[in-house]
DSSP file (Angstrom, degrees, kcal/mol; ACC not computed):
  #  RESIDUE AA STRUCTURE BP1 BP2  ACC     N-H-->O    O-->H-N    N-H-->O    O-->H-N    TCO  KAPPA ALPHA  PHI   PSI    X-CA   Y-CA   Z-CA
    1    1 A X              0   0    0      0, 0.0     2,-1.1     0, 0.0    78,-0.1   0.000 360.0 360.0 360.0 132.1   27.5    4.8  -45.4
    2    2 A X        -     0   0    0      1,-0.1     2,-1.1    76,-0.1    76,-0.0  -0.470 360.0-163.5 -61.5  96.3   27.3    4.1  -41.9
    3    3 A X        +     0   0    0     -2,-1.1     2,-0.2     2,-0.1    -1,-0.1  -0.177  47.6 117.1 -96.2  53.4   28.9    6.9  -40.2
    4    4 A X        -     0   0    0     -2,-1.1     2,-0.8    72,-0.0    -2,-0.0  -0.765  65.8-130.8-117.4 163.3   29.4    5.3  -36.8
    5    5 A X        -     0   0    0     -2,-0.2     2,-0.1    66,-0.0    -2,-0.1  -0.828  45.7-163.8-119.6  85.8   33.4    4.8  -35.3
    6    6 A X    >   -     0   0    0     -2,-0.8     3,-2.2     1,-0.1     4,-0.1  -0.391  34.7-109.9 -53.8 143.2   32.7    0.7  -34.3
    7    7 A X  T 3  S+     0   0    0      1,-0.2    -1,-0.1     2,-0.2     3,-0.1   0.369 120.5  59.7 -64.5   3.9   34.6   -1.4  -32.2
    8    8 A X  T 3  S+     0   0    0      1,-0.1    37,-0.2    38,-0.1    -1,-0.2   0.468 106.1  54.7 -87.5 -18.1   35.8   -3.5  -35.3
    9    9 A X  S <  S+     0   0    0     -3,-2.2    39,-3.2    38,-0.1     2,-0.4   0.395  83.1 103.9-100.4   7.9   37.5    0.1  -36.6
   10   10 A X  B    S-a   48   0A   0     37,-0.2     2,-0.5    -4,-0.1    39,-0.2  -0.795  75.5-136.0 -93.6 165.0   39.2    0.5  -33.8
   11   11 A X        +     0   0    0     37,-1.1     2,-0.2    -2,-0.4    39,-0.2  -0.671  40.2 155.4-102.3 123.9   43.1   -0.3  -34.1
   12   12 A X        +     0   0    0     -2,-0.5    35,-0.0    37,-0.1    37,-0.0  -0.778  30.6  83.6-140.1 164.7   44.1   -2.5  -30.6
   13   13 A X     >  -     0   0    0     -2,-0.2     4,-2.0     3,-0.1     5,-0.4   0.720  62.0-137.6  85.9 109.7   47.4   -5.1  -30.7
   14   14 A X  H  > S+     0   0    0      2,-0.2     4,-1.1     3,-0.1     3,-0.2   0.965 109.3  54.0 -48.0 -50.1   50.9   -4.2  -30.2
   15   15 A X  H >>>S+     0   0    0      1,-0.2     3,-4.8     2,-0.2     4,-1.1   0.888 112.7  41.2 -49.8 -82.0   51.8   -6.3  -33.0
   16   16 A X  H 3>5S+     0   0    0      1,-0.3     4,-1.0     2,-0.2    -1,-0.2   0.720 120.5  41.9 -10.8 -42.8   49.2   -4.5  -35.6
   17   17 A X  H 3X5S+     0   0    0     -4,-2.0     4,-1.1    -3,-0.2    -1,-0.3   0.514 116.7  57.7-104.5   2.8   50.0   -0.9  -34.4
   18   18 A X  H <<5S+     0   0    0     -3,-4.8    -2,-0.2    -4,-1.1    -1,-0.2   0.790 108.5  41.7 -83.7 -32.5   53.8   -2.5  -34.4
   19   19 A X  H  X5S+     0   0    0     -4,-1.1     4,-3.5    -3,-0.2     5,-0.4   0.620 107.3  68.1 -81.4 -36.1   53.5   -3.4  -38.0
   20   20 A X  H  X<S+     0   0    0     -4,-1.0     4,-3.1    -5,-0.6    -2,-0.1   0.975 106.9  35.2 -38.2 -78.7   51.9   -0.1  -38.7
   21   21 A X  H  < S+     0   0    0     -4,-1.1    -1,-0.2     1,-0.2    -2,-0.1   0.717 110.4  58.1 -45.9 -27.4   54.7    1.8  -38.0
   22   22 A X  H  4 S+     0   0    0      1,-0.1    -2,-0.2    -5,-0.1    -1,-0.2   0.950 129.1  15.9 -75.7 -41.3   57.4   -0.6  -39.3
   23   23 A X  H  < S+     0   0    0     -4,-3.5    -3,-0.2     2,-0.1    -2,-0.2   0.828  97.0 111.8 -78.1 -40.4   55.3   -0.4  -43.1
   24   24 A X     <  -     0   0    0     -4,-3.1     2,-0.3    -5,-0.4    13,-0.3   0.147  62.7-128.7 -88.6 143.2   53.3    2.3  -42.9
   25   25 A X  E     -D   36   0B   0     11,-2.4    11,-1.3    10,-0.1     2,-0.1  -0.768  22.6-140.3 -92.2 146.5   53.6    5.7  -45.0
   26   26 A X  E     -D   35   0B   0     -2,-0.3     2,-0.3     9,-0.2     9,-0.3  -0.393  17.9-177.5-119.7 150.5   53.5    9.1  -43.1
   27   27 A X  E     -D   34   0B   0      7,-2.0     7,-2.8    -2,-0.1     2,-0.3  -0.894  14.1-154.9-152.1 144.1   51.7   12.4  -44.3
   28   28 A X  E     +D   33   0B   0     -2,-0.3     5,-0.2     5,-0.2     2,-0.2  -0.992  21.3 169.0-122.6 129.5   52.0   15.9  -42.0
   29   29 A X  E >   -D   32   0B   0      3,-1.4     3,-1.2    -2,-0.3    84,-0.2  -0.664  58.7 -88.1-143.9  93.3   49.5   18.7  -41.9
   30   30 A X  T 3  S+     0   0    0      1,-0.4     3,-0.1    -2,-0.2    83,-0.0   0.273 118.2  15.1 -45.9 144.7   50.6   20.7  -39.1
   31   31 A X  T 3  S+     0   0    0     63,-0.0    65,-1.6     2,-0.0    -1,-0.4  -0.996 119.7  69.2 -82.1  15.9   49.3   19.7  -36.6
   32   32 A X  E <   -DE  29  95B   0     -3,-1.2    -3,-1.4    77,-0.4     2,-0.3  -0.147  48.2-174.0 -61.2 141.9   48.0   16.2  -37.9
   33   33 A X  E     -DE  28  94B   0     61,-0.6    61,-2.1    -5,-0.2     2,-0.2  -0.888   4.4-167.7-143.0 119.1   50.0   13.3  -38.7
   34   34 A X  E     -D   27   0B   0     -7,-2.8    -7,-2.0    -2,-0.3    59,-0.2  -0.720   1.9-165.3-118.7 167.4   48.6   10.1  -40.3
   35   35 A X  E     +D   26   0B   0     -9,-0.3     2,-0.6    -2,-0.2    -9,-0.2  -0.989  19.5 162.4 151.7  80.4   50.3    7.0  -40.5
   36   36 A X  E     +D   25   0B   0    -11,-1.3   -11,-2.4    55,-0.2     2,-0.3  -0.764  21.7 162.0-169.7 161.4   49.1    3.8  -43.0
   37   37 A X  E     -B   90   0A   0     53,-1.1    53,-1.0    -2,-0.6     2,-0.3  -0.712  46.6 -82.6-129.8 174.3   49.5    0.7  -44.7
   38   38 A X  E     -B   89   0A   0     -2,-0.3     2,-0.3    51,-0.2    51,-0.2  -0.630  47.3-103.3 -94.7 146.3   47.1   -1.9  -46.1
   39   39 A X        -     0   0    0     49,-2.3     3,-0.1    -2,-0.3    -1,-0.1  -0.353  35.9-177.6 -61.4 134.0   45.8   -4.3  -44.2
   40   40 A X        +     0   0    0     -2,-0.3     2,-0.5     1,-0.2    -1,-0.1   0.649  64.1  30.8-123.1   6.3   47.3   -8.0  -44.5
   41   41 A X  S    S+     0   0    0      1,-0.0    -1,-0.2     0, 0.0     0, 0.0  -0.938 122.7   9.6-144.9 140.9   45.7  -10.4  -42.5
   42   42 A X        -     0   0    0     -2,-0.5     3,-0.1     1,-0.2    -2,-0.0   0.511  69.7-175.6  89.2   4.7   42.1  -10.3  -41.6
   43   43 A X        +     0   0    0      1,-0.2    -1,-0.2    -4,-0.1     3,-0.1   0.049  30.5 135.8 -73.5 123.4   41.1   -7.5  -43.8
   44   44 A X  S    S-     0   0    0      1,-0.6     2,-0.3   -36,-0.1    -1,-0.2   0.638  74.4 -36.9-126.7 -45.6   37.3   -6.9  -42.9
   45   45 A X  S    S-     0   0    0    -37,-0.2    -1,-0.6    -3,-0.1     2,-0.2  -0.919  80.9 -48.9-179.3 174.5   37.5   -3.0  -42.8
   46   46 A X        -     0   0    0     -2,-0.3     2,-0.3    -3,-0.1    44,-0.2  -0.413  42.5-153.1-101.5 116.7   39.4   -0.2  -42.0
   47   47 A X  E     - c   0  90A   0     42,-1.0    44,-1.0    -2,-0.2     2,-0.3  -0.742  15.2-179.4 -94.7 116.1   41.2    0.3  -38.5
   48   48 A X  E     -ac  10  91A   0    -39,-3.2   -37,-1.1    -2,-0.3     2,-0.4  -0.999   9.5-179.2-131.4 156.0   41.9    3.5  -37.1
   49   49 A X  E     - c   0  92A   0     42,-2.0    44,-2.5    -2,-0.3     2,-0.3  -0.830  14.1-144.8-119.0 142.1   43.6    4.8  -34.0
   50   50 A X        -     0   0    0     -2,-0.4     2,-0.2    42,-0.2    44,-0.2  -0.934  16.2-176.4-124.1 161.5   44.3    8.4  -32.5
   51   51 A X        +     0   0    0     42,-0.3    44,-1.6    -2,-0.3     2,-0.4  -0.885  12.8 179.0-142.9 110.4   47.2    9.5  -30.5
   52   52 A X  B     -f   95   0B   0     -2,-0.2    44,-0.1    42,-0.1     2,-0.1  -0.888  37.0-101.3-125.0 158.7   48.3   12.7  -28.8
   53   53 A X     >  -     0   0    0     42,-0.9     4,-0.8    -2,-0.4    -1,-0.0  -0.377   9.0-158.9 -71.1 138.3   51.9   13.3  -26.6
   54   54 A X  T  4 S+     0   0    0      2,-0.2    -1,-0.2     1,-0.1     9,-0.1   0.565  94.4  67.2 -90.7  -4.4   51.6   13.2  -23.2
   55   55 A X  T  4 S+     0   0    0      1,-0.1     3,-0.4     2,-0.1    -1,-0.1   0.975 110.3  39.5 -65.0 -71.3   55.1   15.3  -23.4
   56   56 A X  T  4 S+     0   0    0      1,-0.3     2,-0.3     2,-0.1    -2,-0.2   0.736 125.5  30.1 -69.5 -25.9   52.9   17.9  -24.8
   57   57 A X     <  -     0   0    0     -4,-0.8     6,-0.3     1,-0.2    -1,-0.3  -0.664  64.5-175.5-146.0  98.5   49.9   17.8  -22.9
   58   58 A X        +     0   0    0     -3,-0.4    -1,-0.2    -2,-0.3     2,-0.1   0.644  59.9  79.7 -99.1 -36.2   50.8   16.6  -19.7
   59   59 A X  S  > S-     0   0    0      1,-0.1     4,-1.9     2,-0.0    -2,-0.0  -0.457  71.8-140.9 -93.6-170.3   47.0   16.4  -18.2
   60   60 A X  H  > S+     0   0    0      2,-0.2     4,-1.3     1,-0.1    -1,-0.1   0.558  98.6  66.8-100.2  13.6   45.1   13.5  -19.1
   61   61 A X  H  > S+     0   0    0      2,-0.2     4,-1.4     3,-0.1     3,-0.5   0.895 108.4  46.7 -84.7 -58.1   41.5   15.9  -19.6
   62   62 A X  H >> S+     0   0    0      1,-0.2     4,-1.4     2,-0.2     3,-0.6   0.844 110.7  45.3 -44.7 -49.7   43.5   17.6  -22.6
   63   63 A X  H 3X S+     0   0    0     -4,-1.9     4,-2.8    -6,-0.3    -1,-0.2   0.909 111.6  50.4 -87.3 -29.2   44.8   14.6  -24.3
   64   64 A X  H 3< S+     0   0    0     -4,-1.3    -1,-0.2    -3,-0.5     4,-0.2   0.601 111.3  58.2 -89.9   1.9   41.3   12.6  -24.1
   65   65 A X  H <X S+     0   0    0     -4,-1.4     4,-1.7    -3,-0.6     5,-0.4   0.868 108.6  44.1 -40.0 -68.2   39.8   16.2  -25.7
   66   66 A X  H  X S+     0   0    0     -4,-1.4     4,-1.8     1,-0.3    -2,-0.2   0.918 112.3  45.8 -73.9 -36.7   41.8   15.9  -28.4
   67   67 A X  H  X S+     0   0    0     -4,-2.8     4,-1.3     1,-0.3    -1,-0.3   0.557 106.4  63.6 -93.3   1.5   41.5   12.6  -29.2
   68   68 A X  H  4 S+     0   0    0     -4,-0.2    -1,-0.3    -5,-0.2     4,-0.2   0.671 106.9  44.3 -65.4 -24.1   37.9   12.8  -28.9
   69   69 A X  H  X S+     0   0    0     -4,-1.7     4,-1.3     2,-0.2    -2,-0.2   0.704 102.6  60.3-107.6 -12.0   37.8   14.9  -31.3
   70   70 A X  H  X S+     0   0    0     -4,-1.8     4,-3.6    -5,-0.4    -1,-0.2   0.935 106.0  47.6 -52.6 -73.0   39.9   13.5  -33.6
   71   71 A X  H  X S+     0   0    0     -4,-1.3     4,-0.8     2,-0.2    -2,-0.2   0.459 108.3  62.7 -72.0  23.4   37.8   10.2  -33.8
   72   72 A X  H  > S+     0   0    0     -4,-0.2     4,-3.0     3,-0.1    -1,-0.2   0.807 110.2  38.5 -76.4 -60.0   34.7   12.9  -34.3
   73   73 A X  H  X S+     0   0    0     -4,-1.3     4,-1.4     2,-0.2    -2,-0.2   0.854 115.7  48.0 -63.0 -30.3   36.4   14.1  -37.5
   74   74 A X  H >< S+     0   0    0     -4,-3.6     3,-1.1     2,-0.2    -1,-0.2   1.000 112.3  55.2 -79.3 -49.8   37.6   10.5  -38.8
   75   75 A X  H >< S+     0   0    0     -4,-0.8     3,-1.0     1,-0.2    -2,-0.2   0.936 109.0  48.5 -43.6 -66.2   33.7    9.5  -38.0
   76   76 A X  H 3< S+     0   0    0     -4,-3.0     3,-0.2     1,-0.2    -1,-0.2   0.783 122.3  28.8 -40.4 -24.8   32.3   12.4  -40.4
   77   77 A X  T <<  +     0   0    0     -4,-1.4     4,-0.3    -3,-1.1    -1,-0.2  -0.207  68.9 129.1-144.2  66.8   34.3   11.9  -43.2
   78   78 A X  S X> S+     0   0    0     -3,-1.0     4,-1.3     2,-0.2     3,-1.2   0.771  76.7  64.8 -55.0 -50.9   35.0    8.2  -43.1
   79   79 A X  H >> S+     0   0    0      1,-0.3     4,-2.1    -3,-0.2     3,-1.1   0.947  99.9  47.8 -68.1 -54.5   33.6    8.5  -46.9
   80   80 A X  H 3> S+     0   0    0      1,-0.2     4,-1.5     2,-0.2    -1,-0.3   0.742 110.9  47.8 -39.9 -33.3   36.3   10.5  -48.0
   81   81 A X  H <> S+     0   0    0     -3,-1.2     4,-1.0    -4,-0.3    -1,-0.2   0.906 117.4  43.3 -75.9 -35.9   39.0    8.2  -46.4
   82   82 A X  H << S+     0   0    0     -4,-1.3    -2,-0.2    -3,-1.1    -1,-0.2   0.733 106.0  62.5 -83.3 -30.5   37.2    4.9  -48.1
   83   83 A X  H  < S+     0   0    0     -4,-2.1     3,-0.2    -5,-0.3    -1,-0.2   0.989 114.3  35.1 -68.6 -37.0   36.9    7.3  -51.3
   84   84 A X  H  < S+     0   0    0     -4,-1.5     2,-0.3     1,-0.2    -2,-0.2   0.574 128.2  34.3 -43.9 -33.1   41.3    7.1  -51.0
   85   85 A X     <  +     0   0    0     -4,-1.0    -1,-0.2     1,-0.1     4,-0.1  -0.846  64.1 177.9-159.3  90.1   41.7    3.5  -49.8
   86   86 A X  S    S+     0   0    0     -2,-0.3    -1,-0.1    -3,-0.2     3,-0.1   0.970  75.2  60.4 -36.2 -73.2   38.8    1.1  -51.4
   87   87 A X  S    S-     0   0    0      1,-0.1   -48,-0.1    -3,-0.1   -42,-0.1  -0.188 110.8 -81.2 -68.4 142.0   40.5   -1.7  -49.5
   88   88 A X        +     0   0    0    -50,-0.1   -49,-2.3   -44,-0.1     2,-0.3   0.112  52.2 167.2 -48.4 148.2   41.0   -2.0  -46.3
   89   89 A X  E     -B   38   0A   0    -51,-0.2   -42,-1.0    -4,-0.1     2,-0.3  -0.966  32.1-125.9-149.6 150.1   44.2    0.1  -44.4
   90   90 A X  E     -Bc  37  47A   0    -53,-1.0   -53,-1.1    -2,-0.3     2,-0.2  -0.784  30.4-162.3 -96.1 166.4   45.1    0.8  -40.7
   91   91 A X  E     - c   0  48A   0    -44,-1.0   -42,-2.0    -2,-0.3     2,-0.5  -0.960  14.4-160.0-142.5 147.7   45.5    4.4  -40.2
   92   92 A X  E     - c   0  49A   0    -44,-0.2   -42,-0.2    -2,-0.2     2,-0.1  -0.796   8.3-165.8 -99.2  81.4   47.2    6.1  -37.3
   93   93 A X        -     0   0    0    -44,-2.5   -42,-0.3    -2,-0.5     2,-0.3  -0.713  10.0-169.9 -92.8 147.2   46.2    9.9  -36.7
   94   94 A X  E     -E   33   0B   0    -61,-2.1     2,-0.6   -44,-0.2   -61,-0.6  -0.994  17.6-149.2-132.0 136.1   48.7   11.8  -34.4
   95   95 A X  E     +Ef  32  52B   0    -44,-1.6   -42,-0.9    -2,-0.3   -63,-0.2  -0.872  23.0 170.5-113.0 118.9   48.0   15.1  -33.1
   96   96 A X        +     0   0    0    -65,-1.6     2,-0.3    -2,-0.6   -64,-0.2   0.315  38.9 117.5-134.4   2.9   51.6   16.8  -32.6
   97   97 A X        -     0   0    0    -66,-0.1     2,-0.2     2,-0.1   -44,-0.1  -0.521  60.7-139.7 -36.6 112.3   50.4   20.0  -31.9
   98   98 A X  S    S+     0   0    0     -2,-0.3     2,-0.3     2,-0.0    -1,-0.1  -0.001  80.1  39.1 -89.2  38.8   50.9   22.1  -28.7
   99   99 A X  S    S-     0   0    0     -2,-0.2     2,-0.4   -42,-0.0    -2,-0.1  -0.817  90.5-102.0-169.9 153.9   47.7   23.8  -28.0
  100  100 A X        -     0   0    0     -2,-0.3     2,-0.1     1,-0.0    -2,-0.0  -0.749  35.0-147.9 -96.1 122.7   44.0   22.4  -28.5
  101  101 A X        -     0   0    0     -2,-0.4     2,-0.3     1,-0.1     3,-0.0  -0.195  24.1-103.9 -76.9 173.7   42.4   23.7  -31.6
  102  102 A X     >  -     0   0    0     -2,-0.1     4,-1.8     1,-0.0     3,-0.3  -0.743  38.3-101.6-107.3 132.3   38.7   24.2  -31.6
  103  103 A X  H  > S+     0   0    0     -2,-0.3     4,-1.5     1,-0.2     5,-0.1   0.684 122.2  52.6  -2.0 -73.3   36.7   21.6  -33.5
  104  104 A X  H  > S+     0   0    0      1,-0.2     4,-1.1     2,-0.2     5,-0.2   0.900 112.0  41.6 -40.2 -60.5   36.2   23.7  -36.5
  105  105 A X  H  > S+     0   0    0     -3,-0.3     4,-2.3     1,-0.2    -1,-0.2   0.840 114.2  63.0 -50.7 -26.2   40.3   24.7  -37.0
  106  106 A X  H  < S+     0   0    0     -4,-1.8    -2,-0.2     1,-0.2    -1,-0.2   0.967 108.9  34.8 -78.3 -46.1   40.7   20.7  -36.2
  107  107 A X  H  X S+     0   0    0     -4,-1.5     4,-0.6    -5,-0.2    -1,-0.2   0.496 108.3  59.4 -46.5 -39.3   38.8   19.4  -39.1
  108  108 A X  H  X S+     0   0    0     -4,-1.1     4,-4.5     2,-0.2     5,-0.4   0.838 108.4  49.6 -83.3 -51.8   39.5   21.7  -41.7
  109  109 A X  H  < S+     0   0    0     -4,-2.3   -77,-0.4     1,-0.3    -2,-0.2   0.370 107.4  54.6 -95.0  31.6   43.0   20.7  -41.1
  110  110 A X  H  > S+     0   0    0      3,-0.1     4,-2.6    -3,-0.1    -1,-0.3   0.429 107.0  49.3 -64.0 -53.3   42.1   17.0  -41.3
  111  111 A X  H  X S+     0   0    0     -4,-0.6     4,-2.1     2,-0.2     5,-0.3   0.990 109.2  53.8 -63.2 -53.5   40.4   17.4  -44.8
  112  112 A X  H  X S+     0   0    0     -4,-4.5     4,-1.7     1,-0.3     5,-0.2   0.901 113.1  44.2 -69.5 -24.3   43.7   19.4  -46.1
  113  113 A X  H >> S+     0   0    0     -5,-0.4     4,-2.4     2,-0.2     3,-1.2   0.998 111.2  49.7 -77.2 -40.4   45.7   16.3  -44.9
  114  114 A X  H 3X S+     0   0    0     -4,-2.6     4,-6.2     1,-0.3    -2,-0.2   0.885 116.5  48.6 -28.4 -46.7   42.9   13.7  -46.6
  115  115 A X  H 3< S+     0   0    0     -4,-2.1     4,-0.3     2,-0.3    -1,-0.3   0.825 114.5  45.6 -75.5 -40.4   43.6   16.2  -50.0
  116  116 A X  H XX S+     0   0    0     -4,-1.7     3,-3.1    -3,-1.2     4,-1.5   0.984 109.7  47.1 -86.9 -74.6   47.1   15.7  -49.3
  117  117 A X  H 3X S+     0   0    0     -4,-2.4     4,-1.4     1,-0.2    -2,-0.3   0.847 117.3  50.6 -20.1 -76.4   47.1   11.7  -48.8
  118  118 A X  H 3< S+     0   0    0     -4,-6.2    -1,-0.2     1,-0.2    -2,-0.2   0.445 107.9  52.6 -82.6  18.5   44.9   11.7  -52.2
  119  119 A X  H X4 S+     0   0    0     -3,-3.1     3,-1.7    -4,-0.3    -2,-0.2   0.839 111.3  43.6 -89.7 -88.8   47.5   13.9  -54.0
  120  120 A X  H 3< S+     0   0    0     -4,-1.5    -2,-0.2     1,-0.3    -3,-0.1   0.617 116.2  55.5 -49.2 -17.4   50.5   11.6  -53.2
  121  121 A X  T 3<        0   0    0     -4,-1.4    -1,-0.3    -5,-0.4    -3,-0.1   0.785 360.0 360.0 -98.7 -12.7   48.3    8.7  -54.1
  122  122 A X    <         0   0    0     -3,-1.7    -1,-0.2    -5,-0.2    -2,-0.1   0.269 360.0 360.0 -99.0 360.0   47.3    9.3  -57.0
């Protein structure tokens, strides 16, 4: 599997990340919060987006930290998310956390939310 985060997986369009929210089902694993639905129009492959509060981390070197390292972890285990959702889904991750974890801690508690998403789905 191609384990690169392409400009056709990222998630752009107010409407899209507008619908997202309005449909979409929530899972939390402090401090992670994901966000999805199935795709309905265009479905080519799987759209994701990161997000962290600018309430919480007020400069803008911290938040583009975190959400680098977000789309590191969604880019490593893109097979696991595709092993959960064959078909195409947007996904939202939000990072709701107030202090920046270290890669390792960030990941780990990425997988336990995947494990959780494919517990509820199942």
């Amino acid at each position: 599997m191609n384990q690169k985060y392409t400009k056709e997986e990222h998630l752009k369009g107010d409407t899209v990340i507008k619908y997202l929210f309005e449909k979409g089902f929530w899972a939390n694993k402090y401090p992670l919060k994901i966000i999805y639905c199935a795709q309905t129009k265009t479905p080519s492959c799987h759209k994701t987006g990161v997000s962290v509060s600018k309430k919480n981390f007020k400069r803008a070197v911290d938040r583009n930290r975190i959400k680098r390292l977000l789309r590191e972890c969604y880019r490593l285990h893109k097979k696991e998310l595709y092993d959960i959702f064959p078909d195409p889904h947007l996904f939202m991750i939000i990072y709701a956390g107030k202090e920046i974890l270290s890669f390792q801690e960030l990941e780990e508690k990425y997988l336990k939310l995947l494990g959780k998403i494919k517990n509820s789905d199942n």
